[in-house]
C-alpha positions in Angstrom: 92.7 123.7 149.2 89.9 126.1 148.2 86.2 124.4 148.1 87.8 120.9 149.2 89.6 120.7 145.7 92.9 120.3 145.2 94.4 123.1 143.3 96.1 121.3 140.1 99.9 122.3 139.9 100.5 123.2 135.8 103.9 121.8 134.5 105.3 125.1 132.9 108.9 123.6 131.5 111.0 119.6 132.0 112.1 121.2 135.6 108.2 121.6 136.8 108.1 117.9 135.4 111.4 116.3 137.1 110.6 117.9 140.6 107.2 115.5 140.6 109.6 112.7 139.6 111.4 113.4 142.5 109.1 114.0 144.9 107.1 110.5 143.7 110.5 108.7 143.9 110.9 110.0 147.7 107.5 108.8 148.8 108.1 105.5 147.2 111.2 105.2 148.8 109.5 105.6 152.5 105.7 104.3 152.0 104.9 101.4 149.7 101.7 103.7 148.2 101.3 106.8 146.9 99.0 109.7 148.6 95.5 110.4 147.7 96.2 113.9 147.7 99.4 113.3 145.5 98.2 111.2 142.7 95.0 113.5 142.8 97.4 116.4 142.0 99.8 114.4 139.2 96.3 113.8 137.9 95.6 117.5 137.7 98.9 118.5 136.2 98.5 115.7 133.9 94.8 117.1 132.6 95.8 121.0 132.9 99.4 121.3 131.4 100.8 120.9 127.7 100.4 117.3 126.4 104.3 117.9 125.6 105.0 118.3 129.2 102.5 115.3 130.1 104.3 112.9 127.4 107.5 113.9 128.7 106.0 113.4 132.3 105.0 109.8 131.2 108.5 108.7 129.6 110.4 110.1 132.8 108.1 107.8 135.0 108.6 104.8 133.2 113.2 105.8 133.1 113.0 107.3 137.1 109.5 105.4 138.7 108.2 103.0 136.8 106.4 101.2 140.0 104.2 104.5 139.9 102.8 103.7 136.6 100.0 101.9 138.0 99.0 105.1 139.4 98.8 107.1 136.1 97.6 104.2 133.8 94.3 104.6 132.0 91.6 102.4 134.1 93.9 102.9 137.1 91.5 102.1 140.3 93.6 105.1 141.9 92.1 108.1 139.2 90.1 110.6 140.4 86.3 111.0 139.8 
């Protein structure tokens, strides 16, 4: 963390995408809420990477997570400032 801001994580290809998948499947499977820091981050790969890898981001959340969605939703009470 450099400043107290997260450092956004830039989806480069679908495998950048599906290891979020997986890592937001495995916190949903042991806490009942996603991170702070987590969704913060998904926000800032969602913002900084290619809106194809962000659309594909968004249809593999609804097939592999779709409890998440709330998180990720436009007017979602959990989106960063």
């Amino acid at each position: 963390m450099k400043g107290g801001r997260l450092m956004p994580y830039r989806w480069k290809n679908k495998i950048d995408v599906d290891e979020t998948i997986v890592v937001i499947k495995n916190v949903l499977d042991k806490e009942s809420e996603l991170p702070n820091w987590l969704v913060n981050t998904i926000y800032g790969s969602i913002r900084d990477s290619d809106p194809a890898m962000t659309r594909f981001f968004y249809n593999e959340v609804k097939k592999h997570a779709p409890s998440s969605l709330k998180y990720f939703e436009e007017g979602s009470t959990r989106a960063p400032i």
